[in-house]
N, C-alpha and C positions, 0 to 999 in steps of 0.2 A: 810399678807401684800398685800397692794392691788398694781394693775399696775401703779398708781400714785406712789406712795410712794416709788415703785421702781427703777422708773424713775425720781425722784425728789432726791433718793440718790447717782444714778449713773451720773444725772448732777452734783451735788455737788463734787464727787470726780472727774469730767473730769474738773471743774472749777479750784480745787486744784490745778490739777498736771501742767492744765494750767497756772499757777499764780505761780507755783515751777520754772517751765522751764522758762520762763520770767525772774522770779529773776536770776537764775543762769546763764541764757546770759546775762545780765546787768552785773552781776561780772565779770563774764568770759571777755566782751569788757570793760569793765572798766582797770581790769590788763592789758588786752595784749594794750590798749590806753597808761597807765602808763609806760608801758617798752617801748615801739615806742617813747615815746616822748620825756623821757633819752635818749638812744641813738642816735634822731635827736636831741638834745640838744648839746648834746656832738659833734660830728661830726658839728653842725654849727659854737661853740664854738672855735673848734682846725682851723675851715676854716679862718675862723673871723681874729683870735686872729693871726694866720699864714701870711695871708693878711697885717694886719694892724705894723704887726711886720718887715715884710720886706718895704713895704713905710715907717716906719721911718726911719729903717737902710740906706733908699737910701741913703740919704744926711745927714748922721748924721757925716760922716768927715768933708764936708765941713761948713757946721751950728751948728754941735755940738746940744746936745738935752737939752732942756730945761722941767725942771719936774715943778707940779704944786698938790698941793694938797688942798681938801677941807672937811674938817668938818661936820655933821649936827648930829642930833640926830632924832631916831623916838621912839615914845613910850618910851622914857628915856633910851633907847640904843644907845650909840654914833656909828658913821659909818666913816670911812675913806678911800676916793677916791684918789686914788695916776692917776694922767694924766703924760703925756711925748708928748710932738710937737715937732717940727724941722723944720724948713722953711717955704713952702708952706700947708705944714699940716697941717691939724686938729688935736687937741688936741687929743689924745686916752687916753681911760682907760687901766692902765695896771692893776693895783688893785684892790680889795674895802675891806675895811678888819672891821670888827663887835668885 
């Protein structure tokens, strides 16, 4: 085996492993992406939903809350949005149900 030949199979495996390690940090940041964005999901979700729950409540003695739902279908799955306002507010979603 000549000194080409054995330099041409020892780039071959350093290109491998380089092309192994690449893949498995692409997984590796893809999971730990996946699980970061659940839990900022979640946590903007409970702020959101917490926020928008207490500006209804402000004035829902004195206005009373008015609900509002709406319809549609995507891809032949129907979808229902349940809203709730009160006064000066904007409409919020409390729902959506599939």
């Amino acid at each position: 085996m000549s000194i080409v030949d054995k330099g041409f199979k020892f780039l071959t495996w350093k290109i491998f492993f380089t092309l192994l390690l690449l893949y498995l940090h692409y997984i590796a940041t893809k999971i730990l992406f996946l699980a970061i964005k659940g839990e900022l999901l979640d946590v903007n979700f409970t702020h959101v939903y917490g926020r928008n729950k207490y500006r209804i409540m402000k004035n829902a003695k004195v206005f009373g809350l008015g609900w509002l739902g709406d319809g549609s279908t995507i891809k032949k799955m129907p979808l229902l949005s349940m809203l709730v306002m009160c006064g000066g507010e904007a409409p919020m979603v409390v729902s959506v149900c599939d």
